[in-house]
N, C-alpha and C positions, 0 to 999 in steps of 0.2 A: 438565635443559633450562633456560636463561635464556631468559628471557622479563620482559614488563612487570611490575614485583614487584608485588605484590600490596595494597590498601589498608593503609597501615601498616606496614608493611615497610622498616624502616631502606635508605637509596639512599645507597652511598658516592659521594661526589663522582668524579670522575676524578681522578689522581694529579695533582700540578702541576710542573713538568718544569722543574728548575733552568733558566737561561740558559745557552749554549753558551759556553766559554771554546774559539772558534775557534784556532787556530795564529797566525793573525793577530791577534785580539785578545791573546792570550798574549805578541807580542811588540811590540807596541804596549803593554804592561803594562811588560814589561821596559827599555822605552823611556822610560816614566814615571818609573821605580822609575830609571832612570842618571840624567834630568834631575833629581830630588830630591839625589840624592846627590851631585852633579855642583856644584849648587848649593847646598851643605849650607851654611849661615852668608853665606850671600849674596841681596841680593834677588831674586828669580826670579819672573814671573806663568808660569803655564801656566793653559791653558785643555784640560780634558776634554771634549769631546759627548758622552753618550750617551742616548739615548728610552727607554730601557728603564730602570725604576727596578730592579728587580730584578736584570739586569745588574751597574748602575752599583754597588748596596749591597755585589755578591757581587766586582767590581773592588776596590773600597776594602777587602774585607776582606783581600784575597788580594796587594793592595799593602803595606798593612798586615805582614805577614808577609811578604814579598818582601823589603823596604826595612831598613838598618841604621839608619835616622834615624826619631826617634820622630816619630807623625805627630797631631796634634790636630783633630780633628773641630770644625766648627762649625757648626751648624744655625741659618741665620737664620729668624727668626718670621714669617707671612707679612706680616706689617702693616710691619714693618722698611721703610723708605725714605730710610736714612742707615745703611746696612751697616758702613760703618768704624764708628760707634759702636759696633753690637749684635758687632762682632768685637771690640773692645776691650773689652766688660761681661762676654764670653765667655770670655777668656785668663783662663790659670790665671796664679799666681804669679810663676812664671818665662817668663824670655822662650821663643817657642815656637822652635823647630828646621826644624817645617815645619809649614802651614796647610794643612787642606782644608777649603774654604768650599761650604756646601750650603744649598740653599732657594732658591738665587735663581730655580730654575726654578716655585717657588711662588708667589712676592710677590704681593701686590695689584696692586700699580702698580710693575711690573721697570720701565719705561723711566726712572722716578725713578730708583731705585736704580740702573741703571747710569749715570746721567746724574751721580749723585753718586759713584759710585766712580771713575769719567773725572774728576771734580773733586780728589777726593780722593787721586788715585793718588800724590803727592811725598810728602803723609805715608804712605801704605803704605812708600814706598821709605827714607824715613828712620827708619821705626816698626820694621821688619819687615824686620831683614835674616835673612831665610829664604824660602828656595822658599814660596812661595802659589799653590794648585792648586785654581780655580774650575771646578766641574761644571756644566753648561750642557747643555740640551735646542736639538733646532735652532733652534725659534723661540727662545729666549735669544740663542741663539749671532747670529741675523740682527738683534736687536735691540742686539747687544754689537756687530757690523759698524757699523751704522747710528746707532746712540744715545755710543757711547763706542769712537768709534777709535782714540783719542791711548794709551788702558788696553790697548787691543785690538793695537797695534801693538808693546807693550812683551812681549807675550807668544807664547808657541807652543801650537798646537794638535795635538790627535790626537784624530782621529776612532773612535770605538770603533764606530761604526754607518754605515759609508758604505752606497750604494744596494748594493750587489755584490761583497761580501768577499769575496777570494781564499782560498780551504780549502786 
């Protein structure tokens, strides 16, 4: 019989239940994985949403192995307020093929940071001719609306979390 264990009695957590790769996020993946490739050696912004960190890490891995172009992770530090630098001290050797830039849903002060990457965006474009694919939580994404339009308008979005996915 289960019942309340007993003093001391080892309590396993409950199991923790991957994230859903809906039909529609699946093809909103696949959508991704065509603008990367589409834009291979080209400068490209794309903009990703998703709130779900664990979603988002199990997307990038499954993109990752989707995509025939190799893809370079970059994790900004939260203190980062001039992201073009910490993306440039971050590149390996060679030039990269494609960018996926992460943390900005972290930062101390995101409004900086996007307020410098809107400034910054001509050297992206002359630095980085490859797809550049920024992950963004809603509030990011409303302060990427509001704080750097000029950045925001150079790119396309897909939503991995709207209110009411279609199954």
């Amino acid at each position: 019989m289960m019942g309340i264990p007993a003093f001391g009695e080892d309590v396993k957590p409950p199991p923790v239940l991957e994230p859903e790769l809906t039909p529609y996020r699946q093809d909103l993946l696949q959508q991704l994985r065509w603008a990367i490739e589409s834009s291979h050696q080209q400068f490209e912004v794309i903009f990703a949403r998703c709130d779900a960190p664990r979603l988002r890490d199990r997307l990038i891995q499954q993109l990752h192995h989707l995509t025939s172009v190799p893809l370079q992770n970059i994790v900004l530090p939260p203190e980062s307020d001039c992201p073009y630098s910490q993306i440039c001290q971050q590149l390996s050797s060679e030039p990269p093929s494609a960018l996926i830039i992460l943390g900005l849903d972290g930062l101390q002060d995101p409004r900086a940071a996007l307020e410098s990457l809107n400034q910054m965006r001509e050297l992206f474009r002359q630095q980085f001719p490859c797809p550049i694919l920024f992950w963004l939580d809603g509030t990011l994404q409303k302060h990427l609306i509001r704080h750097a339009q000029d950045l925001e308008s150079w790119g396309i979005c897909l939503d991995f979390n709207p209110p009411n996915p279609p199954h």
